[in-house]
C-alpha positions in Angstrom: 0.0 0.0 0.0 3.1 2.5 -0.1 3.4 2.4 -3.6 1.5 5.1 -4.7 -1.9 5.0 -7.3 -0.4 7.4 -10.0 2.2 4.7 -11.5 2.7 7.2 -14.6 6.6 8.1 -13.7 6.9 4.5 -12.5 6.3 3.4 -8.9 6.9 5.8 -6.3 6.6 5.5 -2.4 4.1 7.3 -1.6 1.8 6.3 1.4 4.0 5.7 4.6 4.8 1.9 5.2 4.9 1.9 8.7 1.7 2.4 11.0 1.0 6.1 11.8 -1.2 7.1 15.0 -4.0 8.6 12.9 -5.4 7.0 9.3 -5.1 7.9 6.0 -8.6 8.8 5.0 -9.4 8.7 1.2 -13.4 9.6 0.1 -13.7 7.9 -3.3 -17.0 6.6 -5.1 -16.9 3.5 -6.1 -14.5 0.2 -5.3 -11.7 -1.6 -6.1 -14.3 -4.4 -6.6 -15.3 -4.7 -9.9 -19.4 -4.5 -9.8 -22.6 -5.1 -12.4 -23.9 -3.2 -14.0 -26.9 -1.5 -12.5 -25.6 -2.0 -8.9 -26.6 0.8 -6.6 -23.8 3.2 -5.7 -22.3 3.3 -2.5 -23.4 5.8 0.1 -20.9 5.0 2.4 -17.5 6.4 0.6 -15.1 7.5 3.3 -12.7 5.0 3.9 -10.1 5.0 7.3 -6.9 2.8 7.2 -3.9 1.8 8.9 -1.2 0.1 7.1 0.9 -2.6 9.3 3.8 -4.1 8.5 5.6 -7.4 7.9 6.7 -6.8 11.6 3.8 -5.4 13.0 1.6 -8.8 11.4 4.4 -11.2 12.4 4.7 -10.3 15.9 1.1 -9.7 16.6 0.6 -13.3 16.0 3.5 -14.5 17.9 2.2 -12.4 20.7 -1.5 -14.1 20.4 0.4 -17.4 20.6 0.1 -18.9 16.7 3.3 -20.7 15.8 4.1 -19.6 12.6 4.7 -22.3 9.9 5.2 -20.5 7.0 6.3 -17.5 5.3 6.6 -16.1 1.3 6.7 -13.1 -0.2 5.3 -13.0 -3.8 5.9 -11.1 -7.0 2.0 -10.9 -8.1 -0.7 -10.2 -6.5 -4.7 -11.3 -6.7 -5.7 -8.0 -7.8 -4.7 -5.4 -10.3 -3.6 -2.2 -8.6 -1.9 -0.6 -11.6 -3.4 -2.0 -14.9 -1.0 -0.1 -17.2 2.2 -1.4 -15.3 0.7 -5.2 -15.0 -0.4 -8.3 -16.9 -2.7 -11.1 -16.0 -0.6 -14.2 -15.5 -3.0 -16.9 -14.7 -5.5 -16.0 -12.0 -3.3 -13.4 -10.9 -1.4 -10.3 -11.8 2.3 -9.4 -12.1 4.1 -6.8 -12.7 5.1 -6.4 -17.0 8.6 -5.2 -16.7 10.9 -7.1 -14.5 8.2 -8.7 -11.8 11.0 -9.8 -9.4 12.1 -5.8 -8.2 8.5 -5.7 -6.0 6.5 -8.0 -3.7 3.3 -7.6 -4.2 1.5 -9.8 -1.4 2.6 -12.4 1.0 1.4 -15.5 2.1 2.1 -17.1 6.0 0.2 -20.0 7.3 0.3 -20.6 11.1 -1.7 -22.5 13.5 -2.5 -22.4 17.1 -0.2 -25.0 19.5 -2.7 -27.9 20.9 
């Protein structure tokens, strides 16, 4: 989520990677959800987030007690956040130009100690 929306000088940090006190706040119509036709709009379109990182997430689930299991970072993601820098590979996106530079999403399995 750091990597800015406006990918047209490439990819830029933009948004701060690191969990700030107060959200970043965005009012937008519409979703990153693709919806049919004829759907109502939303009425709800202020949207508060926090972004966490790979720290934060790790260590909050140690603290609740999950044993972690697994951990991969991976160069596509399930959704396309920047259509004119990506293609569809699959069922999944990646990045057109050199898809190893960037992490897109990560995936950790853990479980819960009988």
């Amino acid at each position: 989520m750091a990597v800015g929306d406006d990918v047209s000088d490439g990819l830029r940090i933009e948004q701060p990677y690191f969990q700030r006190e107060q959200p970043m706040t965005w009012d937008q119509v519409g979703s990153y959800v693709p919806v049919p036709e004829g759907t109502p709009r939303m009425t709800h379109t202020v949207s508060h987030e926090w972004n966490h990182s790979i720290g934060e997430i790790l260590t909050a689930l140690l603290q609740a007690g999950l044993v972690l299991d697994s951990f991969e970072e991976v160069p596509f993601a399930a959704w396309c956040p920047w259509p004119e820098l990506m293609v569809r590979d699959g069922d999944r996106y990646r990045l057109r130009e050199d898809p190893d530079r960037l992490a897109l999403q990560y995936v950790l399995t853990a479980h819960r100690p009988a």
